[in-house]
Every structure is written in structure tokens, then in C-alpha cells.
C-alpha positions in Angstrom: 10.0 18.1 -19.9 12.1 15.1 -19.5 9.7 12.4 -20.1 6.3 12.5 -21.1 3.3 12.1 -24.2 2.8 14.9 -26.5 -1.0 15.4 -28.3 -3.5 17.8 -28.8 -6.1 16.5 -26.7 -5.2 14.5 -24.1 -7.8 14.1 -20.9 -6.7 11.8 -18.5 -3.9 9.1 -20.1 -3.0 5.6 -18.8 0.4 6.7 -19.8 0.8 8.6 -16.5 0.1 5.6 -14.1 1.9 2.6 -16.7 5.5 5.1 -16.7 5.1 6.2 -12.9 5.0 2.7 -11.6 7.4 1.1 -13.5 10.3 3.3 -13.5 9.2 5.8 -10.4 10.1 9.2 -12.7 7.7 11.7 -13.4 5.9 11.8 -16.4 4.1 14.7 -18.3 1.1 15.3 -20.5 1.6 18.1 -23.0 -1.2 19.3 -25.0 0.2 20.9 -28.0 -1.6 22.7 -30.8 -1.3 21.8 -34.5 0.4 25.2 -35.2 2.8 25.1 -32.4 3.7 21.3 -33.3 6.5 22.7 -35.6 8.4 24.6 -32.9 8.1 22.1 -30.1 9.9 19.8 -32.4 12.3 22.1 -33.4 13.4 22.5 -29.8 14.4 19.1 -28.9 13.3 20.4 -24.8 12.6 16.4 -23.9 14.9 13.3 -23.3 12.1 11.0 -24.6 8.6 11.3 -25.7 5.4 9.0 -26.7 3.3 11.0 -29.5 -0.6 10.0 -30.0 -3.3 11.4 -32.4 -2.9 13.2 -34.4 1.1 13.7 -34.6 1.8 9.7 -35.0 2.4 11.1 -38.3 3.1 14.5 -38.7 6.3 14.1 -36.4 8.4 12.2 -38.7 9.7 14.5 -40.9 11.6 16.0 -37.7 13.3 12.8 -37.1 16.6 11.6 -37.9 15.9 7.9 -37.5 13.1 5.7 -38.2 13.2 2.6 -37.3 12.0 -0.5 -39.9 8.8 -1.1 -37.8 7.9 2.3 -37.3 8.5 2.9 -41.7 6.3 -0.4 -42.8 3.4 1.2 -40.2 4.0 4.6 -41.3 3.5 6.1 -37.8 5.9 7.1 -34.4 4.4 6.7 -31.3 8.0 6.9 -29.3 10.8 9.8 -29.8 14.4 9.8 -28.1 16.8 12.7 -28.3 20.3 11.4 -28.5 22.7 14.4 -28.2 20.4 16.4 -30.3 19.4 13.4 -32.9 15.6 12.7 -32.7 14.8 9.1 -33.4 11.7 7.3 -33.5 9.9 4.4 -33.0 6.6 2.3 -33.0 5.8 0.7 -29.9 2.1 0.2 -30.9 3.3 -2.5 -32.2 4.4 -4.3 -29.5 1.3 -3.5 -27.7 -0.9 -5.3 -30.2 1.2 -8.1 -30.4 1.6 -9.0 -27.1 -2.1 -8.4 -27.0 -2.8 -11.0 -29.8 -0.4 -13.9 -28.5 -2.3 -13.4 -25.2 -5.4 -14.9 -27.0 -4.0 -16.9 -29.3 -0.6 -18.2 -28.2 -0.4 -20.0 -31.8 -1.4 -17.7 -34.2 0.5 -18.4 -37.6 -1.7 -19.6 -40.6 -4.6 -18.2 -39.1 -7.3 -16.0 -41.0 -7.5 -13.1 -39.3 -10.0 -9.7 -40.1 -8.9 -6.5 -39.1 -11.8 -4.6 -38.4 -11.0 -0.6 -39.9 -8.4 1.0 -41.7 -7.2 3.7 -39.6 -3.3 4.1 -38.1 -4.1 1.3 -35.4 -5.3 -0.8 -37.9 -1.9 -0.6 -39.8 -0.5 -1.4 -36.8 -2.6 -4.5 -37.1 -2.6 -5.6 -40.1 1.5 -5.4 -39.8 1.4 -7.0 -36.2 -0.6 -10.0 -37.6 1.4 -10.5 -40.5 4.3 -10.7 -38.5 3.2 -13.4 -35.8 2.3 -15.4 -39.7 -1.2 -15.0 -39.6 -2.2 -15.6 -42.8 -4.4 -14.1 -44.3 -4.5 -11.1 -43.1 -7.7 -9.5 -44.6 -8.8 -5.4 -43.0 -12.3 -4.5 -43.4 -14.5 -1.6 -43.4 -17.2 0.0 -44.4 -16.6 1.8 -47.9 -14.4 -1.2 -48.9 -11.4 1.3 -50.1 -7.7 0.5 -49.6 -8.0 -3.0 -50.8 -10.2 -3.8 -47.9 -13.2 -6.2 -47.6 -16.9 -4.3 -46.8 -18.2 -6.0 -43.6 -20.8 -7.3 -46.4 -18.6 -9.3 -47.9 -16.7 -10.2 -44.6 -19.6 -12.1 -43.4 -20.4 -13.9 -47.0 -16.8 -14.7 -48.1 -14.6 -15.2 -44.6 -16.9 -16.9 -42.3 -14.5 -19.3 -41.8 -12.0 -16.1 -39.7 -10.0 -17.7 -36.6 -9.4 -14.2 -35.4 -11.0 -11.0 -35.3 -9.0 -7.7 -34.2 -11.2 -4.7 -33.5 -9.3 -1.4 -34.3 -12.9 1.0 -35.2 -14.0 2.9 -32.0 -17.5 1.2 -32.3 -17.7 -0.2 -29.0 -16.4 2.6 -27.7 -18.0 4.9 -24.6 -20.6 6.5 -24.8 -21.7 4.1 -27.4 -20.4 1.3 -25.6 -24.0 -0.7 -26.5 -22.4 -0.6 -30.0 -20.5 -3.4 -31.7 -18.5 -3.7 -34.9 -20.0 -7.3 -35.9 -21.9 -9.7 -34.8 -20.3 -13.4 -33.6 -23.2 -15.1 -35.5 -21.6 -15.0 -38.7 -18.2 -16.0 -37.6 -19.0 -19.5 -36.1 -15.3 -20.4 -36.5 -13.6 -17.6 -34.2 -11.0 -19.0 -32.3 -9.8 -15.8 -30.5 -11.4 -11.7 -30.3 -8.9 -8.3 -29.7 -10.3 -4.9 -29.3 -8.0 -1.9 -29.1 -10.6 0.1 -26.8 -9.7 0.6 -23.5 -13.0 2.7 -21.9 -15.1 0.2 -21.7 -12.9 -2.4 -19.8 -14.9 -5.1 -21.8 -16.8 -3.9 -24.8 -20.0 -5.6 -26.0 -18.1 -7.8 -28.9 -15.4 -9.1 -26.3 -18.3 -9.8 -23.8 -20.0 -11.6 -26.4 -16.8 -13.7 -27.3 -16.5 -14.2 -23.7 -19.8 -15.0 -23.2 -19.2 -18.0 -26.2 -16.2 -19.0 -24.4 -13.8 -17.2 -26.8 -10.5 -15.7 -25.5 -10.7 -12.2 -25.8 -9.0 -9.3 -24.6 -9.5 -5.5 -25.1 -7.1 -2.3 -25.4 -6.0 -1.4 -21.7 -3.2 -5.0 -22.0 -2.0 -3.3 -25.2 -1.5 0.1 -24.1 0.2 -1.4 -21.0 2.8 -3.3 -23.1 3.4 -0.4 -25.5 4.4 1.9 -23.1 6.8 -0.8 -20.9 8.7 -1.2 -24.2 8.3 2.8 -24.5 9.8 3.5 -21.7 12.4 0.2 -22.5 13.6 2.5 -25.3 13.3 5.3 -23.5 16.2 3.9 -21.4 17.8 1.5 -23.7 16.7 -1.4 -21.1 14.4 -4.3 -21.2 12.1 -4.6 -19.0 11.1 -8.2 -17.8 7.5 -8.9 -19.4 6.3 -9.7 -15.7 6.1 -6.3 -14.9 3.6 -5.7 -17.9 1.6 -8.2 -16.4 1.7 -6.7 -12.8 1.0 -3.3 -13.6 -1.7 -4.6 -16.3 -3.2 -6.4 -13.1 -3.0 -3.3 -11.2 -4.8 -0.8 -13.4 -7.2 -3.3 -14.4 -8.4 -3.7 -10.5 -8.2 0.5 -9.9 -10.4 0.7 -13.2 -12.8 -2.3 -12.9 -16.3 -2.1 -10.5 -16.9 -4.3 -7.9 -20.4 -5.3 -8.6 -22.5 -7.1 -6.1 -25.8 -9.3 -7.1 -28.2 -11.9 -5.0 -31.5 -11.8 -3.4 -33.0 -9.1 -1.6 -31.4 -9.3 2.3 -28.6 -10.8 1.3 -26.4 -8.1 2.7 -25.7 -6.4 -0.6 -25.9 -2.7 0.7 -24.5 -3.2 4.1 -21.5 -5.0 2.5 -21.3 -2.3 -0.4 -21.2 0.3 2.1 -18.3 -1.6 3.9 -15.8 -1.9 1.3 -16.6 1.9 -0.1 -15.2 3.1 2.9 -11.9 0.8 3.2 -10.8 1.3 -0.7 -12.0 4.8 -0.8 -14.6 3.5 -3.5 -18.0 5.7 -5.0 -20.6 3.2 -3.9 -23.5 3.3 -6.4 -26.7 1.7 -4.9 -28.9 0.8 -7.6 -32.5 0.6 -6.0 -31.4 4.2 -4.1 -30.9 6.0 -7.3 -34.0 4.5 -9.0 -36.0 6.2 -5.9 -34.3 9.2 -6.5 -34.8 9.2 -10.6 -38.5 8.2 -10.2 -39.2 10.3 -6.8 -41.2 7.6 -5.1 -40.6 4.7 -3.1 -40.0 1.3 -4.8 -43.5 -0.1 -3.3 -45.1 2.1 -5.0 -43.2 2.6 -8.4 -44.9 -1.4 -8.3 -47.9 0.0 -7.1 -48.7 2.5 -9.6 -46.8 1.5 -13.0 -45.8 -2.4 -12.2 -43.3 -4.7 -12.3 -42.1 -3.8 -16.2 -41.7 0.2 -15.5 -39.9 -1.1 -12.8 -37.7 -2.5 -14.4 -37.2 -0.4 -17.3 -36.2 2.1 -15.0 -33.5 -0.3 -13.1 -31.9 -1.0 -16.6 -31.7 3.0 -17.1 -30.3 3.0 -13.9 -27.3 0.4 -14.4 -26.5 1.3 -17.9 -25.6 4.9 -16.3 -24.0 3.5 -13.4 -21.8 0.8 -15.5 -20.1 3.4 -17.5 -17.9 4.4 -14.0 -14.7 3.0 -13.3 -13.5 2.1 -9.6 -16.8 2.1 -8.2 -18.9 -0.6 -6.1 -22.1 -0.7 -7.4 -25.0 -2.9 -5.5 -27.6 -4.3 -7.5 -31.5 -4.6 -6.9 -32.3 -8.6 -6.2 -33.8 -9.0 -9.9 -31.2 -7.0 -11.7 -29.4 -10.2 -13.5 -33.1 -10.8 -14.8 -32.3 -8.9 -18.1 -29.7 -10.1 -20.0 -28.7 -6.2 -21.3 -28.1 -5.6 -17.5 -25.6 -7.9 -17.1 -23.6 -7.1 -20.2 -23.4 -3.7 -19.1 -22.5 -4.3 -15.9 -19.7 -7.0 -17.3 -18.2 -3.9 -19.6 -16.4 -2.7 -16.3 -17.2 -4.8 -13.9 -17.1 -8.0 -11.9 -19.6 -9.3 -10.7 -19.8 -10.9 -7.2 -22.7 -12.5 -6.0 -23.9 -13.0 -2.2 -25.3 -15.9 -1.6 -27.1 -16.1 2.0 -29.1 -19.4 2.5 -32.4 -19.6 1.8 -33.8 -19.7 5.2 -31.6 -16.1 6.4 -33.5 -14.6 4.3 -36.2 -12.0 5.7 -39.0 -10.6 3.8 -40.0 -7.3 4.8 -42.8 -4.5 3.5 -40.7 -2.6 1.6 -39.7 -5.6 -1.2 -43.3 -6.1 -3.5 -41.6 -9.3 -4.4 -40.8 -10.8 -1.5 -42.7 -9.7 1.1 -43.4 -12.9 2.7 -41.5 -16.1 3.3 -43.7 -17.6 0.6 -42.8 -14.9 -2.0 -39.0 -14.9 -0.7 -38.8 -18.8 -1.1 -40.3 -19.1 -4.6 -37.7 -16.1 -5.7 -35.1 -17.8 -3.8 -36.0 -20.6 -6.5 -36.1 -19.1 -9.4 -33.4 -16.7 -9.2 -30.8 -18.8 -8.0 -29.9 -20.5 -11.3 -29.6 -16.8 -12.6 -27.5 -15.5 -10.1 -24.9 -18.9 -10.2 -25.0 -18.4 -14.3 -24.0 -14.5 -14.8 -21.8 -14.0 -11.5 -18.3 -14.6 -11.3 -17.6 -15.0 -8.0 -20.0 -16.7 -5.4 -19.7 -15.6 -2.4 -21.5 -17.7 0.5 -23.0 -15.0 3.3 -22.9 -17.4 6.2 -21.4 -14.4 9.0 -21.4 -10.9 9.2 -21.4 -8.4 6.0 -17.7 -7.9 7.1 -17.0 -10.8 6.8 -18.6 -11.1 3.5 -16.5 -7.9 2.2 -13.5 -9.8 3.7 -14.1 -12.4 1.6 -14.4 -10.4 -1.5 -11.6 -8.4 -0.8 -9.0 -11.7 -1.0 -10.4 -12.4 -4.1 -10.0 -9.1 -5.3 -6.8 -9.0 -4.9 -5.8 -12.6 -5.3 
């Protein structure tokens, strides 16, 4: 191959997408086996290469040149051949540090936790230090390689302006997970998290949610492999490009989620925009019918309001771990706070606001099944609605016209 990644498992990769767009060449994924490692190398069949778990190591004795970053890490993410010469390189680096300065434009003298002591966390730990945070303190669970326990994390560095996540807690399928808890960090200034899948893990929704800067892992892995491919080529590309192809696999990755009252338009507009973006459209209130094999009505009916809705929060967590789908929400779906985080990890989160009066109550909603009901919902929900969407979008027209309107936002 010419250009590609090397690993032994590799699934789908954002590598494919981030190298197609910006320099319009191919790119391969090559699943290699530990025990065939030795010969590929030997070879030299590629121009240029990116390397990820677990060779980040085990490919530099092969090379002829290491650069200084690459040595101090003690990893190579990024191979050339040069007539035959194999040198490597570690553009990790570059990733997390563009990644930091993007929350915390001034970080120098700032006491920063590393969370885990993995490669990435190397990568870290050396990243920080060179932006002159200070200190620089990793942490994990057994405590060894000079790092702090999370114990004593919380007791003895309260006072952390920065916390980098490098662990996979957080990570999906246990994407409910998170490495620590905000409480005992009152003084956090800015949050990183190397994952990538969720968009938005549970501690970078939780900064968020504090208004914290945070970012996660799919910016870094987007600036890694533009300087990748920079090397590849011995060019630099301009850092705007980072930012439009970051902007670009963000929107093909993140939901479009759509909340507000019940005949607000959510499913007829859902249905509109799955069809022009060639979307999945999840409908939430569908798929709890189909789970629970009865009819809404009389779920209510025969189990109430709380089965209800222990079921809906089944629903969504399932339907929130997709990428690229639109996903229409039942009317009282931003009524549990767990809801709305999960459907934040990949997700934004539009809300359709019809006046009050437009609304009709019909039969099928147990909540709102006359104006009465529909007008004291209208009520109570509406604060809810403004406080965990983040777009308002007024319904004053048709549902095209609604989709329209959520369609210039969503690519504004």
C-alpha cells in the first residue's frame, strides 16, 4: 500500500475519512497479526504509514530515525520510507495538544491530572508539560509509576485547573461510566477526554453541564492525522482544514435529536429530514410499542406512568449509542435528567416549539388528552424543554418548514 494505518484490529477508523478529505488519495486499513508484524516491516511495501495498538511500540526497533518527541513518549504512531530508510514519528502528540489549547488557550502554571497511565497518557503527561502546565500529576488506580491513586487525587489536588482523561472509562458500551466525579474538583478550569465513541462522554457532559470547556477525542484524532499526513508529505497543512474536516465528521457522527410537547410535529418532521440526509430515524414512542407489545394507552393503563417511563429511558439509552441518526423523542422524555445525558453523548438536541394553543390533544396521549391536560403540560414542561435543548426551534408553519429550519442550523 501507499498510504495507510497498520494494527491488529482495526474496525471502522476515522483515519479513512480525516486522510481522504484532506489530501483526496486513497488510504488503507491493514490488519496485521503480531507474528507477521516482523516481515511487513521488513518489507518496507508502503510510502507512509500511521501505526495504533498495539505496535505504537513494537515498531521502533525497525526504524532508522526517531524523532525527539516520539523517544521522550516512547511510542510511533507515524512511519515514512525515505529511499528505503524508515523513520518515525509521534503525532499523538500533536493531537492532544491542539486538543488542550482548544480548552484552555492559556495553560502554562496550571495543575493538571492525567487520568491513567497507559501510552496515551504518556502522550499526556509529555503534551502538558510542554504547553508549561505545571504540575503535571497522572493518576490511577494501583498508584504505581509514581502516580497518584484517585484517593489521594481527590484529598491532596482538589485545587486541579485541568483534568485530561486518557482511561477508556467513559468509553461505549459503558458510556454511563466516568473516571471521576466534578464534585471534588471545584476548581476545574477546563476537561479533555481522548474517547472518541461517545461523541460526549458522561465526565465532558458533566463539565459542560457546569459550564466547563471540554472537549473529547474525535478533535484530537483529527489533528493527529492532518499533521500525519503533513509528514507524510513533508507539508504543512493550514490548521483551518483541521477545523473543517473536525466540523464535518462531527455533524456525519452526531444525532439530530428532536424534543417538545406531544403534536408538536416531532415525527412528521423526523420523518422529513431522514429522507433528505439519508438518516436512520429512530422514533422513540414507536420502539417502546414495539419492546413492550402494547399501545402506549395502555402500557399507562395497566402498569402507569413510572413503567412508562422506565421503559422510555431503556429505549433512549439504546437509541443514543447510534451515530448519524435522527432520533424523535416522546413529549416527557427531557423529564429524567439520565435521558438527556444520554442523548447529549451523541447528540444535539433540537426542540420544537409549537405555541400553546396549536397544540391538539388526542386519545392516544394519557397525558394530554384534553386541552386542560395539554395546557397544564404545556406549563410545566416548557421550562424543561428551554433548559436541556440547544436549539429552539419555533413551529409556526409546516413540519418542512420546521426541518428547514433545523437544517440551516445544522450546517451553519
Amino acid at each position: 500500500m501507499k498510504y495507510g494505518l497498520i494494527g491488529e484490529k482495526l474496525g471502522h477508523s476515522f483515519s479513512v475519512p480525516i486522510h481522504e478529505q484532506l489530501t483526496g488519495e486513497s488510504y488503507a486499513l491493514r490488519e496485521i497479526a503480531p507474528e507477521d508484524l516482523d516481515g511487513f516491516m521488513r518489507r518496507k511495501e508502503f510510502k507512509a504509514i500511521n501505526v495504533t495498538i498495539p505496535y505504537k511500540q513494537a515498531v521502533m526497533p525497525y526504524l532508522d530515525e526517531i524523532s525527539e518527541t516520539a523517544r521522550a513518549i516512547g511510542a510511533v504512531n507515524t512511519i515514512v520510507n525515505r529511499d528505503g530508510k524508515l523513520s518515525g514519528d509521534n503525532t499523538d502528540c500533536d493531537g492532544l495538544t491542539r486538543l488542550i489549547l482548544r480548552v484552555c488557550p492559556e495553560p502554562a502554571g496550571k495543575k493538571t491530572l492525567v487520568l491513567g497511565t497507559g501510552g496515551t497518557s504518556k502522550t499526556a503527561a509529555y503534551a502538558a508539560k510542554m504547553l508549561g502546565m505545571d504540575p503535571v500529576i497522572r493518576v490511577s488506580r494501583s498508584g504505581r509509576e509514581d502516580a497518584a491513586t484517585y484517593e489521594t487525587a481527590s484529598r491532596e489536588h482538589r485545587d486541579a485547573k485541568v483534568i485530561i482523561n486518557t482511561t477508556p472509562c467513559g468509553m461505549y458500551p459503558n458510556d454511563e461510566a466516568a473516571p471521576v466525579a466534578l464534585d471534588d474538583y471545584p476548581d476545574v478550569q477546563a476537561v479533555v477526554d481522548a474517547i472518541y465513541h461517545p461523541l460526549r462522554t458522561k465526565l465532558l457532559t458533566e463539565a459542560r453541564r457546569r459550564g466547563i470547556p471540554a472537549e473529547g477525542g474525535l478533535y484530537m484524532l483529527v489533528a493527529q492525522g492532518v499533521r500525519a499526513a503533513g509528514i507524510f508529505r513533508d507539508t504543512e497543512y493550514d490548521p483551518a482544514r483541521t477545523e473543517e474536516i473536525f466540523r464535518r465528521l462531527a455533524r456525519e457522527k452526531e444525532n439530530i435529536v428532536l424534543t417538545g410537547m406531544p403534536g408538536s410535529g416531532k415525527s412528521a418532521v423526523a420523518a422529513i429530514l431522514g429522507e433528505k440526509a439519508g438518516r436512520k430515524v429512530i422514533d422513540t414512542d414507536r420502539e417502546i410499542v414495539r419492546a413492550a407489545g402494547m399501545e402506549i394507552t395502555e402500557i399507562f393503563r395497566q402498569f402507569g406512568e413510572k413503567h412508562f417511563r422506565d421503559l422510555e429511558s431503556k429505549v433512549i439509552r439504546e437509541a443514543a449509542r447510534e451515530t448519524g441518526v435522527i432520533i424523535s423523542t416522546g413529549g416527557g422524555a427531557v423529564l429524567r435528567e439520565e435521558n438527556v445525558d444520554a442523548l447529549r453523548r451523541n447528540g444535539r438536541l433540537f426542540w420544537l416549539d409549537r405555541a400553546e394553543e396549536e397544540l391538539i390533544p388526542t386519545d392516544d396521549r394519557p397525558l394530554a388528552d384534553n386541552r386542560e391536560k395539554m395546557q397544564a403540560l404545556y406549563q410545566q414542561r416548557k421550562p424543561i424543554y428551554a433548559a436541556t435543548a440547544d436549539e429552539r426551534i419555533p413551529v409556526t408553519g409546516s413540519a418542512a418548514e420546521a426541518a428547514k429550519d433545523i437544517e440551516s442550523r445544522w450546517n451553519a
